[in-house]
N, C-alpha and C positions, 0 to 999 in steps of 0.2 A: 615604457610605462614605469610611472615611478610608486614602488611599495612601501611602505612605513607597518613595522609591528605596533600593533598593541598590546596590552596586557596579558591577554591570554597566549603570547606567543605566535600567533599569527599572522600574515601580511594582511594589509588592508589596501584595496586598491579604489574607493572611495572617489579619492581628486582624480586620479586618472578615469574612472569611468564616469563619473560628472564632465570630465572635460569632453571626454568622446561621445557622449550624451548629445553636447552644445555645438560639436562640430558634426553631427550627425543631421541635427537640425538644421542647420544652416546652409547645407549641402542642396539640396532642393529648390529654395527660394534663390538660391545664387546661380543655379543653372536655367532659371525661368527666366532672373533677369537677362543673363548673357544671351540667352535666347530672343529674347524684345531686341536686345540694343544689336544684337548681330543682324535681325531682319530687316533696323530702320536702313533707311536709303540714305547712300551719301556718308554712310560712315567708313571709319578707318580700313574698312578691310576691302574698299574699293582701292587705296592709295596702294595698299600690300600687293594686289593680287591686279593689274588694271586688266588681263584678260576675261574678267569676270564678271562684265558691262554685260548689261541684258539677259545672265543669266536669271532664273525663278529664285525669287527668296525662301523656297519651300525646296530647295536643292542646297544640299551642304550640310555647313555648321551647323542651324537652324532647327534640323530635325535631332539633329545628333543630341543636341544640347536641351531640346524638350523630349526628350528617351533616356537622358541622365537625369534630366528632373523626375520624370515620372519615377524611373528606377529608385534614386533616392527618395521616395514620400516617404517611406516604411515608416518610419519614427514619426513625422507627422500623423500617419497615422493609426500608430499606436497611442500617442498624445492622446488622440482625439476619441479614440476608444476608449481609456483610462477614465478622462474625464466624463461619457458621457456615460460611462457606469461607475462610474461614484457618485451621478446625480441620482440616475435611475436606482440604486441602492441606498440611495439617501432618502426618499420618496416614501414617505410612512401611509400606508393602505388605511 
């Protein structure tokens, strides 16, 4: 992580936590995908593996990688809590 002072003498860690922010989010939608394209049929991981004809697509990688997604929502949804109370506190009675 990279710190930079400001004025008052202290680190700022600002761009590093914005970045770990963006890679936090990202983490989730990218193990949902890998989770689809490892389930289609006929993909690469038949050429890697060929004893693995007729196994269940619901056995393996498959689960693994929607338990990484779910694992990773947190940030999603904290996002989404954030936002739907600054509506709800936006919302004049």
């Amino acid at each position: 992580m990279m710190a930079t002072g400001n004025e008052t003498g202290r680190r700022s860690d600002a761009a590093a936590l914005g970045a770990a922010g963006w890679l936090g989010l990202a983490a989730a939608p990218t193990f949902a995908v890998m989770a689809l394209l490892t389930c289609v049929p006929g993909g690469d991981a038949d050429m890697m593996c060929p004893a693995a004809h007729g196994v269940s697509p619901l056995s393996g990688m498959v689960p693994m990688y929607v338990l990484m997604s779910a694992f990773h929502s947190a940030p999603w949804l904290k996002l989404i809590s954030r936002r739907r109370s600054a509506l709800w506190c936006g919302v004049s009675k």
